[in-house]
N, C-alpha and C positions, 0 to 999 in steps of 0.2 A: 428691454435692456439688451445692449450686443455687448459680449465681450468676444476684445479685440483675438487676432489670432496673436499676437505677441503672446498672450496669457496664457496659450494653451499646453504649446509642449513640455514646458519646465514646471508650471502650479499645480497639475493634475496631478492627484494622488497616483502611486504605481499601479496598484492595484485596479484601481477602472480605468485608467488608460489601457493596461494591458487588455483587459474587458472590450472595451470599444475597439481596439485595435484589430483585437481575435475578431468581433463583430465585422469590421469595415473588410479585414479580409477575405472574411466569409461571403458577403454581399459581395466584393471582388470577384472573389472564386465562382461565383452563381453566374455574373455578368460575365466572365470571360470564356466559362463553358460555353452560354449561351451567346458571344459572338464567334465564339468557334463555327456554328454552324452556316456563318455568313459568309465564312474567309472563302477564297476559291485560290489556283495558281497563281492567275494575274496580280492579283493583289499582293499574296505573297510576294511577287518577284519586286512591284513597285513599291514595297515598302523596305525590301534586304537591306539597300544602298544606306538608306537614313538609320538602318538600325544597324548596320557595319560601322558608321560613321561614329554612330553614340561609342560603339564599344571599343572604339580607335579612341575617342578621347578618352574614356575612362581609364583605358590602358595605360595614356599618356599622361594622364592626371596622378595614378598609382603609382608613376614613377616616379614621383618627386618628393624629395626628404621633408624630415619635417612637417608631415602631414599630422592635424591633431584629430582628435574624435567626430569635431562638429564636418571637418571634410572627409572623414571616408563615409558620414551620414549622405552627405552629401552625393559620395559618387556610385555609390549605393541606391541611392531615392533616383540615380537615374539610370542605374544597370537594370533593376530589377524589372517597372515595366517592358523594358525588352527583352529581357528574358522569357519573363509569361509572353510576350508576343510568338516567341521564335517557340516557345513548347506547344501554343495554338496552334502555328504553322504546320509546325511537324504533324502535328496529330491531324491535320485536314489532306499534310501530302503524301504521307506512307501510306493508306486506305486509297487515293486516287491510284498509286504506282501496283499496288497488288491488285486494283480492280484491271488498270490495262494492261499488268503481264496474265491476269487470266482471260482475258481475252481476247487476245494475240494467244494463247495457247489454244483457245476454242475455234480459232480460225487454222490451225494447224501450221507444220514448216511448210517450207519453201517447198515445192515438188522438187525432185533433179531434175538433171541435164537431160536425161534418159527417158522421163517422165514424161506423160501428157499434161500439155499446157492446163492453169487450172483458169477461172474464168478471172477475168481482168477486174470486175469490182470486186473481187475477195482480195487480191492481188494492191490494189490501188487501198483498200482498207486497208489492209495489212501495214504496206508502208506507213498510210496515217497512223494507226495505233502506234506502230514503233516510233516514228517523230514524236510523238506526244511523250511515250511513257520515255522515251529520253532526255526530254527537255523536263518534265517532271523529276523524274529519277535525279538528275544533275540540281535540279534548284531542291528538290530534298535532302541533298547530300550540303550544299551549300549550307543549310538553314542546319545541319547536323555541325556540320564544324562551326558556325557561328556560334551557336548555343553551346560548344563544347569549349568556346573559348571564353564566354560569358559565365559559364559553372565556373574555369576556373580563376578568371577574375572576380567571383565572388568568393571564392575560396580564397584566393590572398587577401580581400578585403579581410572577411573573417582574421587571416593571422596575423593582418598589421594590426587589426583591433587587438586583439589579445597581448601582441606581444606589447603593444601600445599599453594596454592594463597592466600587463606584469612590469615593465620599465618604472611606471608611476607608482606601483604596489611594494618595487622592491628599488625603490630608491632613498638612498640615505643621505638622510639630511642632518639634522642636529640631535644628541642625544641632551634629554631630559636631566641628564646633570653638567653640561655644557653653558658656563655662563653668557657664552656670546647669545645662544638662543633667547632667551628672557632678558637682556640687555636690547638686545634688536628689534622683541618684542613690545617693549616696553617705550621706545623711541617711535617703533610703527605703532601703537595705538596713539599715542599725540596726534599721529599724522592723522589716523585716520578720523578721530576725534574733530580735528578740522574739517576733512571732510566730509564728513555726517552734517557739520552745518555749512558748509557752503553747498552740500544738496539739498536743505533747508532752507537755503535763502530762494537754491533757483528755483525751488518747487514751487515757495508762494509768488514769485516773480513770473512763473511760468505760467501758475494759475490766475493772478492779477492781469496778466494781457488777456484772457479768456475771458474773463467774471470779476463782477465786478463785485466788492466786498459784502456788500447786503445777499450778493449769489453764493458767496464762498461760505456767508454764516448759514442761510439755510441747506445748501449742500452738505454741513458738518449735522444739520439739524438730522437732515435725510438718512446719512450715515449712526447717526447714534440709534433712528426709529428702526431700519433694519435691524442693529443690532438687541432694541427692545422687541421686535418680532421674532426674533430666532430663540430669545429667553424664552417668550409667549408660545414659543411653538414648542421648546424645549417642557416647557410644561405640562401642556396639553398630552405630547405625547406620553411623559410621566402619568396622566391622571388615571388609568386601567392598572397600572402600579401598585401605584398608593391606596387603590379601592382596593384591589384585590390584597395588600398588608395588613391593613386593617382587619378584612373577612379572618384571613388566617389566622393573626397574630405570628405565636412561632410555628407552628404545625406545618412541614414540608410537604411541597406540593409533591404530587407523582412526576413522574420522569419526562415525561412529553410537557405538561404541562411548567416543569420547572424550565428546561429547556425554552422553548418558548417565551420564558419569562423575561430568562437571561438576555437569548436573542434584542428581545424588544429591549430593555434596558443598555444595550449595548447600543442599540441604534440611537435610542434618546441621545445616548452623550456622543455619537458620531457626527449625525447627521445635523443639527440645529447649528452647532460655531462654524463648521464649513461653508453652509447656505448663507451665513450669515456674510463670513468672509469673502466668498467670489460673488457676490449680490453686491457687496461694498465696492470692491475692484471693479467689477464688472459698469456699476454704476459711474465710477471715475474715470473710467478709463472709456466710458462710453463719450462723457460730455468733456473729452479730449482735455484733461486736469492734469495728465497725468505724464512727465516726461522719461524718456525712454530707463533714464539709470533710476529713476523711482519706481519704475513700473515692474524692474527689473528687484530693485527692495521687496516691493510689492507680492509677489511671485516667493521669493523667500520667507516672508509674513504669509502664505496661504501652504508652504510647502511643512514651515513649523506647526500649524495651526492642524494640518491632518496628519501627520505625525504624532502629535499628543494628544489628539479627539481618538484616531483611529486608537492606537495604542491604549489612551485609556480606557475606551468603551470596550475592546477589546478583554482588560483587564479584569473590567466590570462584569460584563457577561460570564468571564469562566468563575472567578473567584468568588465575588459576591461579599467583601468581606463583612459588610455586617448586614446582612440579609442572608441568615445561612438555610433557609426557607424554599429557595430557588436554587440553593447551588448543586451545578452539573460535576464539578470533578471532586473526587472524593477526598477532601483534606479536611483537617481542621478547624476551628475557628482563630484561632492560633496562628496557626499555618497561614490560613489564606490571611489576615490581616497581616499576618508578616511579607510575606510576598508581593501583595498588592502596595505597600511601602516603598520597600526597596524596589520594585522594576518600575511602577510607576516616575520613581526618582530618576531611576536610569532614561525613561521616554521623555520626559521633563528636560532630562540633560539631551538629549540626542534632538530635540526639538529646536533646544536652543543653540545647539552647532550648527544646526542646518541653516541656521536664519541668519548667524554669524557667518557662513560661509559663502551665501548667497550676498550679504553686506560687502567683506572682506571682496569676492569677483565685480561685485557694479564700481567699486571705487578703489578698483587697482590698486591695492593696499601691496605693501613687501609681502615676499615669500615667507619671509621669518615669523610674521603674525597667522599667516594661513598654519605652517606648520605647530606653531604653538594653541591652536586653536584646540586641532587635533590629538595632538601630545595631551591639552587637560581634559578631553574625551576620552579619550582612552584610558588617561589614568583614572579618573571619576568613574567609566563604567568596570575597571577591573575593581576600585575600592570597595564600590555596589555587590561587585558581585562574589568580592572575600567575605565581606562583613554579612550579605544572605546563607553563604554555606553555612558560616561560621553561628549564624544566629541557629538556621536551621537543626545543626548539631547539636547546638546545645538545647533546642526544643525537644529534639528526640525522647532524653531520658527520663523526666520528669512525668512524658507524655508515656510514653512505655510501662512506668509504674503505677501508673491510677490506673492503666489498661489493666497491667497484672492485679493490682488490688481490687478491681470491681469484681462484684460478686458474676458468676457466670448465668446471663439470663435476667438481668438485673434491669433489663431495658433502655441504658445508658447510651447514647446513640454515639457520644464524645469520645468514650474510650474507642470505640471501632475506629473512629474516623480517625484517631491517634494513630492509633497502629497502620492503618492503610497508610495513611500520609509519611510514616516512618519510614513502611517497607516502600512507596512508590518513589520519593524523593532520594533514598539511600544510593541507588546504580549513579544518578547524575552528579554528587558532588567530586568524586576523582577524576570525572573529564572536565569539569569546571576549573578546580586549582591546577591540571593541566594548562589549560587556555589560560588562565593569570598568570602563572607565572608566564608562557608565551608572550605574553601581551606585555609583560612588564622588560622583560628580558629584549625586547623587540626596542621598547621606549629607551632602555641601556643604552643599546649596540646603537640607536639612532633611527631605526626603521620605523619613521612613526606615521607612516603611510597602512605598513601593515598593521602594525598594532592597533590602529581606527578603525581598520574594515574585520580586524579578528572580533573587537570588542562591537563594534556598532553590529556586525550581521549576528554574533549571539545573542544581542539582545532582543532584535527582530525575532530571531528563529524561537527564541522565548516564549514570548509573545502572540506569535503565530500558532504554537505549539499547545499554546492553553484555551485558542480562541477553535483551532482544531476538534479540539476533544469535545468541545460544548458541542459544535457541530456535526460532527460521529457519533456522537450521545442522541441529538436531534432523531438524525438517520436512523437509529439503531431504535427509538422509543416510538418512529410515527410508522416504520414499514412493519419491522418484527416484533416490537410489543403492541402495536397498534392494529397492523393490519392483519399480520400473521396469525396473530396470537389473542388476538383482541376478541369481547365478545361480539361483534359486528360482525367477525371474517366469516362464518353460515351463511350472513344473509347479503354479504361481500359477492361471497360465490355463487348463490344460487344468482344473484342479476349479475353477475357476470356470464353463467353458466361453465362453468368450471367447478371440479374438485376443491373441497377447503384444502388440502393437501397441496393442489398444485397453485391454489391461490398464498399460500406458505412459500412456495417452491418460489416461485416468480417474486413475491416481493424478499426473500432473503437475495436473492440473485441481485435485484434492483437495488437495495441496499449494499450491497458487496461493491457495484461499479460507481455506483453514488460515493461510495467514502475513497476509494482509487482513485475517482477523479478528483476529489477534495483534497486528497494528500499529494494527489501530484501537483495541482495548481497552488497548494501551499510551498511547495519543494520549490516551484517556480517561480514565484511571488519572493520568497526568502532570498536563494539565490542569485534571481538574476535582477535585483533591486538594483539603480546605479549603474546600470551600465555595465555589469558585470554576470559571469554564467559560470556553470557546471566545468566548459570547457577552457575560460580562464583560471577555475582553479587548478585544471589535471595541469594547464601549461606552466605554470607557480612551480608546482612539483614536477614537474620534466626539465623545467630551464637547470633548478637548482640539483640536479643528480646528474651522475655520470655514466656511462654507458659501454656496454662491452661488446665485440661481435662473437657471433656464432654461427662458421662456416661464412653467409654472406648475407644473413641477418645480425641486425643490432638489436642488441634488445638493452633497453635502460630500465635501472631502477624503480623510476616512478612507472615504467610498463608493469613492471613485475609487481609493484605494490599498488600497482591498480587495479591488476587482474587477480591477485589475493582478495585485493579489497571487493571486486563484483564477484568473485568467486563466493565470497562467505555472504554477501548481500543475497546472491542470489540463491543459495542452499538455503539460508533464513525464508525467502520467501516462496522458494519452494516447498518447504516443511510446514507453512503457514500455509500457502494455499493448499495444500492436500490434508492439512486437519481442518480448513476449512468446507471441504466439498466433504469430507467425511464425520463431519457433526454437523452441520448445516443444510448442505444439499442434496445429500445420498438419503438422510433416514426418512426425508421426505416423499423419497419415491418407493415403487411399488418392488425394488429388487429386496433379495432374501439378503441378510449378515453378511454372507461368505461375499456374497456377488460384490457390494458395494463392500465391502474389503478389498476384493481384487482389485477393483475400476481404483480405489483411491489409492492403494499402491502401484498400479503401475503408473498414475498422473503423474504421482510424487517422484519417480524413479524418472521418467519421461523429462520431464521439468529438470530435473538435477543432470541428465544426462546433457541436453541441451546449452544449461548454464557451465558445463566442464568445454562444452566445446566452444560458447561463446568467450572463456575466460582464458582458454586455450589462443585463441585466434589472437587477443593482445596480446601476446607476448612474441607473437609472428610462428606459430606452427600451424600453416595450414592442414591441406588432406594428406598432403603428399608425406608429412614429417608424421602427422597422424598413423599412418602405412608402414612408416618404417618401424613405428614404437610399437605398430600392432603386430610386426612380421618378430620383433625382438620378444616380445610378450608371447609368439608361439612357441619360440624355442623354450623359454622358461615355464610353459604349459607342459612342453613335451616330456621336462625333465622333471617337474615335482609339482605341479599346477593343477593336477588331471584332476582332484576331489576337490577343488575350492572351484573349479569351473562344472564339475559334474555335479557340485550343490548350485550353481548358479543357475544353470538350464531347466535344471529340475523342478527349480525354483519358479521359474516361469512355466515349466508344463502344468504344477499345480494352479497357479494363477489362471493359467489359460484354459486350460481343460476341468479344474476344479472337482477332483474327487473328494477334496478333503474342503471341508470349508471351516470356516469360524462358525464357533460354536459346537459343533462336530463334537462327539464322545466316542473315541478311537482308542484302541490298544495295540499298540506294539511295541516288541522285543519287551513285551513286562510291562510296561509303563502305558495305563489306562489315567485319563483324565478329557478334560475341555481343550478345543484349540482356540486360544486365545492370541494369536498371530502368527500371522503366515508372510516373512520377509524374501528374499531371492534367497538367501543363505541357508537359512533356521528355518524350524514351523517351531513355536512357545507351544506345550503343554503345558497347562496347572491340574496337576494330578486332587484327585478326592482329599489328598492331604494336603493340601494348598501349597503345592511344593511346582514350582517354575523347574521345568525340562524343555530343552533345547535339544531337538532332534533333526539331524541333516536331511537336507530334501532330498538325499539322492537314497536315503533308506526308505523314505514313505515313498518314492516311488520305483523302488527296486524291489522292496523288501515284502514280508507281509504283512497288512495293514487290517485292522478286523477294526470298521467304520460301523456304530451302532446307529449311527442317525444319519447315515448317508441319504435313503429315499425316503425315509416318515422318523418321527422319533419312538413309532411304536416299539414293544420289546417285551418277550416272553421269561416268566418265570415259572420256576418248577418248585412245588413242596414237597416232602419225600413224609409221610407220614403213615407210623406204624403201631397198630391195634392189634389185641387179641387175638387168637382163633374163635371163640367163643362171639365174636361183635357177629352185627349184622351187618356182612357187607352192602347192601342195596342200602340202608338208612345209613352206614360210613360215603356212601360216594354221593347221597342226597346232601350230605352235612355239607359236605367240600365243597359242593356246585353251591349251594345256599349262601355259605361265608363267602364265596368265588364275587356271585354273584349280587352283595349285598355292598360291596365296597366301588366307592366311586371310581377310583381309578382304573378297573377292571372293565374291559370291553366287553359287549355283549354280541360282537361279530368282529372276528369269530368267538363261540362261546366258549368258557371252561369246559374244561374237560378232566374226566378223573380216570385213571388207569388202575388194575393190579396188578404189578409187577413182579413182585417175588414172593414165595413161600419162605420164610423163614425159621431159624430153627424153635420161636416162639413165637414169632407174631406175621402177620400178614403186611406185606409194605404196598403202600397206594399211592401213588405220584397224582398232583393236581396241576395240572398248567393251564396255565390262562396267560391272556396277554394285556401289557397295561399300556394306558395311551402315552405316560412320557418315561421313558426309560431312564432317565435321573433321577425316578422316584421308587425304582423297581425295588431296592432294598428296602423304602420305608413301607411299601406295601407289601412285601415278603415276609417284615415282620406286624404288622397287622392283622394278616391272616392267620401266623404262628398261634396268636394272642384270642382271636374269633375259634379255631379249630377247636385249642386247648379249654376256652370258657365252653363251647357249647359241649365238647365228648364228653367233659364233667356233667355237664346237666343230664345228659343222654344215656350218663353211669355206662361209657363206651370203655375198657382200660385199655392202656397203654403198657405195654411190657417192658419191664429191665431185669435187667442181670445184676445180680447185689457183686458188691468189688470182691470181694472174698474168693467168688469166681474165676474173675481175671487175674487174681493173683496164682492159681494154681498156673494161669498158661494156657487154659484150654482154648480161650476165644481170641481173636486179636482184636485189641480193645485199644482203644485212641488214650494219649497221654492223657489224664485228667488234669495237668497242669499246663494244655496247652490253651492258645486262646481260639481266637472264632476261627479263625483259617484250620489249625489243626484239627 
């Protein structure tokens, strides 16, 4: 079976078109590298003329009004091979022209006047090399301004398209409470009611010269058996489904394997009515049945058909409503059979526009029915998508309260999934009733160009947005719960030969670019559906603002609210990737706490710094305006700046030089605790009292700083203990080494050691020091030995001497408050 090329560029879903497209350019790109290396001068020069000549008509073609989309496709499909011709060029004639000016330099200048002759073939070379690399140089220059005039007639291609989209996006035609609209309407579906059967007439009349009636009934046979194959296959591929529902019953699979489940249920309901549909076309259109504005119906019938296949399988895969056994995103059962209702309805509707729209073009129907088409699209998917919030709200509370009234631990898997679906649904419904009233308020004023593309691409992005997440779940259950994490990844690593660590390392990483590339070709997919982009939308929002100079830049509004807008995108995803690399891919590696603190704040800082200067550049301050804000920021350093920029340096000497890391147990100006982050400003202490102190960088590195765990977290403690005159000192400093030495924290190199220190006016004082391996535990082992000393002197009948208070009340001794606490 052929199908025809008519079928191709309007029926294929976006989505694989894009696919194949990105494909054929790629093979493109591979072939054109590789005739690059064929080109030579001559060639280039015999081909300039015919490819000056292309980009003279296309010039000449751009000049003319009234140009629609299908012709700047057009003068596009023919700039563009010469373009890549004149960039091959280039790149075969710039390497000729630097090889023969280095070799005209290797041949040396001219000798002077004054000179000895130099010998006549260096002399007669010489000349040659110079003719060459000037007839080169001159056709490289030539093939430089040609291709510089083909950028920028593809540049204005680009802005006739756009402004071409926004003219259509914001063109006003009939508002929604305008009787003429639905009068006009209503006159053009008569008409076009006609003509659905006089293409009905000419179809069978067109197919009747072809085939003869006995061919026309089996052809309809053929067509129906396709369609009993695609059920047949839609089956089949169900039946590992339906085996595996049965095994389970309700029991939820694990993550990969739900995933997976999904996927494949998503594909059953994609792929079987599509195959089914362009096997049918393809079939008609093959044995030539098929005439041009039916073919052109036709095309509309496969474009509906993967609209509501894709979209619903789509739906199928993340939701699952009643298979909540597989399901990837974590909602309810509630939830998702609510959701799977109402957006399903919405793809249903958006199905059936398309196929009305592609009708409404083959049989030049009035404007007034295409626009009313649209206007009940848009009003149908803004009703859809009140009556979702509005259901969703009211599922909240119900769903909130059996959460609170289950018992905690209770193993209710419903109540959680309540509460997730509560908290994760909750941020989207006030950008929702946003967009509706938009959308409605658009249908008001008459804009119901926009009001279609507000509601049809949120429904997309919907849709897209849930079919995403199943696939990020995918990603996220086959690299890092799977391979990372799984119990395979030992025997992963040892046949790889690798680290299980760096076998961790490499596939969080592989997962990380795997789902960037998934969210971007969703982002791509969503937006530039239709014949529309990213940069049709900034130009929406630049037509409709207005603009002010400064000095001899303009800067507009939508400049300003765009560079807000990547300025907070891009701090989001700065913040994102640097708590990514410092939970994900730092702890994976062999660097200490402090280290991989450092690396992921200066990424984060680096990244941010970056996206100020990219958000900067919209609004038109380049380096030069950059300099002068930097030269006005020194004077206000010089006046009162000095300590927010002498914590900022400082901030970086720490990072840089790292005396002080995370984790670290430091004291200064008083304040002993944990360093629990080190920013360019602040270093966080959490003191022993779990009390948050923010201490300026330019003290920890000005000031004094007494770091316990700077080169080991080893740390010595002293007991001060005081016996009799009458004890035996040699079995007192046996005791002390013995309890020293019996306690696990205590290191055996270097050993305890016992001193005597003082004579006292009653008792002998004997210091014990020894050193323990982690200095955060110094006081729990300070008083463990208190408790070993005190149990064994007892045994050993050793005393210990006091002074009864009676004493210290005369004054004789100086004797510590007894109402003080441990410090005193």
């Amino acid at each position: 079976m052929v199908i025809s090329r008519r079928l191709v560029p309007d029926a294929v879903p976006g989505i694989f078109l894009r696919a194949a497209v990105a494909l054929l350019l790629a093979l493109a790109f591979v072939a054109g590298a590789h005739a690059q290396t064929t080109l030579d001068a001559k060639s280039v020069h015999d081909r300039l003329e015919g490819q000056r000549a292309v980009v003279d008509s296309v010039e000449g073609g751009l000049g003319r009004d009234g140009l629609r989309s299908q012709d700047l496709d057009e003068l596009r499909s023919r700039l563009d091979p010469v373009r890549a011709d004149l960039t091959a060029a280039a790149a075969v004639l710039e390497p000729m022209v630097s090889d023969l000016n280095h070799r005209i330099q290797e041949l040396g200048p001219k000798p002077a006047a004054d000179a000895p002759p130099e010998n006549a073939s260096v002399t007669a070379q010489r000349d040659e090399l110079t003719a060459q690399a000037a007839e080169v140089e001159g056709l490289a220059k030539q093939v430089r301004l040609l291709s510089t005039r083909g950028d920028q007639l593809s540049d204005r291609i680009t802005s006739r398209r756009r402004a071409l989209f926004t003219d259509q996006l914001l063109a006003r035609s009939f508002s929604i409470l305008n009787p003429e609209l639905w009068l006009s309407s209503a006159s053009a579906l008569a008409m076009e009611g006609r003509g659905v059967r006089y293409l009905l007439s000419d179809w069978q009349a067109y197919a009747g010269s072809r085939m003869p009636p006995w061919g026309q009934l089996l052809l309809a046979l053929v067509v129906l058996g396709i369609g009993a194959l695609a059920g047949m296959l839609r089956r089949l591929l169900a039946r590992p489904l339906r085996r595996l529902k049965r095994e389970l019953g309700e029991e939820p699979l694990p993550r990969l394997q739900a995933c997976n489940a999904s996927l494949l249920t998503g594909l059953v309901a994609v792929v079987p009515p599509i195959l089914g549909v362009v096997a049918s076309i393809a079939l008609l259109d093959g044995l030539d049945v098929l005439p041009a504005r039916v073919l052109e119906v036709m095309q509309g019938v496969l474009l509906a058909v993967v609209v509501v296949s894709a979209g619903r399988g789509m739906l199928l895969a993340a939701l699952a409503p009643d298979e909540p056994w597989r399901r990837a995103v974590p909602v309810s059962d509630a939830v998702a059979s609510l959701l799977y209702r109402h957006v399903v309805t919405g793809v249903w509707l958006l199905g059936a526009a398309a196929f009305l729209s592609s009708l409404h073009r083959a049989l030049v129907t009035p404007v007034a029915l295409t626009v009313a088409t649209n206007a009940l699209l848009a009003l149908g998917l803004a009703i859809i998508a009140i009556s979702t919030v509005r259901a969703l709200a009211a599922d909240d509370e119900p769903a909130a309260e059996a959460a609170a009234g289950a018992p905690a631990g209770d193993g209710q898997p419903e109540s959680a999934l309540a509460v997730a679906s509560a908290a994760a649904l909750q941020w989207a419904r006030f950008p929702f009733w946003v967009l509706n009233f938009v959308v409605l308020g658009a249908l008001l004023a008459g804009y119901v160009s926009l009001a279609s593309f507000l509601a049809s691409r949120s429904l997309v992005a919907v849709v897209f947005a849930l079919f995403v997440y199943v696939v990020v779940a995918l990603i996220n259950a086959f690299f890092i719960e799977g391979i990372a994490q799984g119990h395979k990844a030992k025997m992963a690593a040892r046949t790889l030969g690798v680290r299980p660590a760096s076998l961790e390392l490499i596939a969080v990483l592989v997962a990380g670019v795997l789902k960037v590339v998934v969210i971007v070709l969703a982002i791509v997919v969503v937006v530039g559906t239709w014949g529309t982009s990213t940069a049709d939308l900034r130009d929406v929002v630049s037509r409709i603002t207005f603009g002010f100079t400064i000095g001899t830049s303009t800067v507009t509004i939508g400049d300003i609210l765009y560079a807000v807008l990547f300025l907070v995108v891009g701090i989001l995803i700065a913040r994102a990737i640097q708590r990514w690399v410092s939970v994900a891919i730092l702890p994976r590696t062999a660097f200490d706490p402090g280290l991989q603190n450092s690396i992921a704040t200066i990424i984060g800082y680096v990244i941010s710094l970056a996206v100020i200067a990219m958000a900067m550049g919209q609004i038109g301050l380049n380096l030069q305006n950059i300099a002068l804000v930097a030269g006005a920021l020194s004077v206000g350093i010089g006046f009162g700046l000095q300590s927010i920029v002498s914590n900022f340096v400082s901030g970086l000497i720490l990072l840089a030089e790292r005396p002080i890391r995370v984790g670290d147990t430091i004291n200064v100006k008083g304040e002993e605790g944990y360093v629990r982050r080190i920013s360019v400003r602040a270093t966080e202490i959490e003191t022993f009292d779990r009390a948050a102190v923010l201490i300026p960088n330019s003290d920890l590195i000005t000031g004094l700083v007494k770091n316990y765990t700077h080169a080991n977290t080893t740390g010595r403690i002293i007991l001060q203990i005081n016996v009799a005159y009458d004890a035996d000192a040699e079995a007192v400093r046996d005791l002390l080494i013995g309890c020293a030495c019996d306690h696990p924290q205590v290191l055996r190199s270097p050993p305890p050691r016992v001193f005597l220190v003082k004579f006292g006016d009653s008792y002998l004082q004997f210091e014990l020091r020894c050193v323990v391996a982690n200095v955060d535990y110094a006081l729990t082992v300070k008083s463990d030995l208190h408790f070993a000393v005190l149990d064994r002197m007892k045994q050993a009948r050793i005393g210990i001497p006091y002074t009864p208070w009676n004493i210290y009340r005369g004054g004789s001794l100086d004797a510590p408050d007894p109402t003080a606490g441990e410090d005193g």
